[in-house]
N, C-alpha and C positions, 0 to 999 in steps of 0.2 A: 504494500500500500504506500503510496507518494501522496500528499498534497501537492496539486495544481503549480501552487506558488513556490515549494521547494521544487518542482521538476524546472518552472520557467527558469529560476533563480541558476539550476545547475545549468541549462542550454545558456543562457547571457552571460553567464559568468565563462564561459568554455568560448564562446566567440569574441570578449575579447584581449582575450590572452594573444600575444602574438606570435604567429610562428614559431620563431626559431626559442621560444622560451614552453614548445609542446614535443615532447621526446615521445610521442604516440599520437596515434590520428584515431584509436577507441577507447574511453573509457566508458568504466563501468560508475552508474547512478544510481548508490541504496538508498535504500528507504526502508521502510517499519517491513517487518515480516510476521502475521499470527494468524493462527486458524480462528475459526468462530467459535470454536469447543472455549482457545483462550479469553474472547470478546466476552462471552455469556459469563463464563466464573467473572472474572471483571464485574461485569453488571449485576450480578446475583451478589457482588456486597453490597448494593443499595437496595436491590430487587430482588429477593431472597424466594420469591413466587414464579420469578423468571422463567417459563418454559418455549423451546423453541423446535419447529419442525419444518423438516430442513426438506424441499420439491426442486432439486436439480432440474435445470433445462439445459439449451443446447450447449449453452458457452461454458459448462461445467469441463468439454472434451478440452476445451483453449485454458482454463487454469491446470488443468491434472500435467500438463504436455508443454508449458511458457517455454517460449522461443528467443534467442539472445535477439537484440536487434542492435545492430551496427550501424554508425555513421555513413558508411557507405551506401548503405543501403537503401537509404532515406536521399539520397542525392537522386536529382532526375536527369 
């Protein structure tokens, strides 16, 4: 998971470095990493009633399988 504003924040901040101060043409951009099992215990210390029931659809197949994506790749 990334907020909007840290992803812009890491693309702006990567253009304008200049050249010869990039010893790579791909980096990698983390962000937070947790299942929903962690979201819920989280929530169940204010919400202790909390229950959740979880109906996968299509886009389940694109998180189980996440795909690197390159700077190159993204050029037209």
């Amino acid at each position: 998971m990334m907020y909007i504003d840290d992803c812009i924040r890491s693309i702006t901040e990567y253009m304008v470095v200049p050249d010869d101060q990039l010893r790579l043409r791909t980096y990698n951009v983390h962000a937070m990493s947790f299942t929903p099992y962690e979201i819920a215990q989280a929530i169940r210390c204010y919400v202790p009633e909390l229950t959740i029931t979880y109906k996968p659809d299509s886009r389940q197949k694109i998180g189980e399988s996440p795909q690197s994506i390159y700077a190159t790749d993204l050029l037209l």
